[in-house]
C-alpha positions in Angstrom: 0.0 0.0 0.0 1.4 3.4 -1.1 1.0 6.1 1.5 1.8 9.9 0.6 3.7 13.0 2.2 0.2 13.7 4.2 0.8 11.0 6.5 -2.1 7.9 6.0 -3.5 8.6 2.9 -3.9 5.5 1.1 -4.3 5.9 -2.6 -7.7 4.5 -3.2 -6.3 2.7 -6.2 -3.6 0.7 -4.2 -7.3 -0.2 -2.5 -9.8 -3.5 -2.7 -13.4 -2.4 -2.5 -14.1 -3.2 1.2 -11.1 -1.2 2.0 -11.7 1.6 -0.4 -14.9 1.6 1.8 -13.4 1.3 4.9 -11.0 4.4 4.4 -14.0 6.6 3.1 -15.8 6.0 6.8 -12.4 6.3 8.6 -11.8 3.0 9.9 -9.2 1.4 7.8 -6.2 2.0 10.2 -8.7 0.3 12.5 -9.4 -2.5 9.9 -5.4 -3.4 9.1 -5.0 -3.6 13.2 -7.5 -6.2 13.6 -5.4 -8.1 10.5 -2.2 -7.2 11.9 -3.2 -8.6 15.0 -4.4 -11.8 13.6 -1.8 -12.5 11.5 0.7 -11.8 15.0 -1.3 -13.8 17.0 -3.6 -16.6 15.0 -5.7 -15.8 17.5 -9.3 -14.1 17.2 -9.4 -14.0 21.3 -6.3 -12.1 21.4 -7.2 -9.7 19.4 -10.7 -8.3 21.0 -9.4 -4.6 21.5 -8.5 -4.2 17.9 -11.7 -5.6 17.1 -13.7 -3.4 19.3 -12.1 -0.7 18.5 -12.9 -1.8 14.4 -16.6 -2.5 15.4 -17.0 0.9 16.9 -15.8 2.9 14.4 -17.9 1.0 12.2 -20.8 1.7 14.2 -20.4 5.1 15.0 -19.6 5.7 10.9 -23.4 4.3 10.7 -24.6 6.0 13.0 -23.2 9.0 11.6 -24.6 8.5 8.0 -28.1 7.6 9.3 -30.3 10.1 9.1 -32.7 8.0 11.5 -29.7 6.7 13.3 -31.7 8.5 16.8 -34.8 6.2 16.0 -34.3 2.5 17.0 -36.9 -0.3 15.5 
């Protein structure tokens, strides 16, 4: 992955469609932690902060883009 003068920016061409997703909500960096940490460890148990921290960036990204998100069903 190709990262420019501007710090993480990921050229979105460099970029599979889940990730080209991910780094339009602003959770890749979360996203390549939860891999690096699997691919450390082989071990989904150890890696439970990564993936919290992954799953709430998700969320809060849905949340954000919601324009119901205050409305629960």
């Amino acid at each position: 992955m190709s990262s420019s003068s501007q710090g993480n920016v990921v050229d979105d061409n460099d970029l599979d469609p889940v990730e080209s997703s991910l780094q339009r909500i602003g959770c890749l960096e979360k996203h390549w932690a939860v891999q690096e940490c699997y691919a450390d460890h082989k071990d989904w148990r150890k890696c439970q902060t990564e993936v919290k921290d992954f799953r709430d960036c998700v969320s809060k990204s849905k949340k954000v883009d919601s324009p119901n998100s205050a409305v629960k069903h």
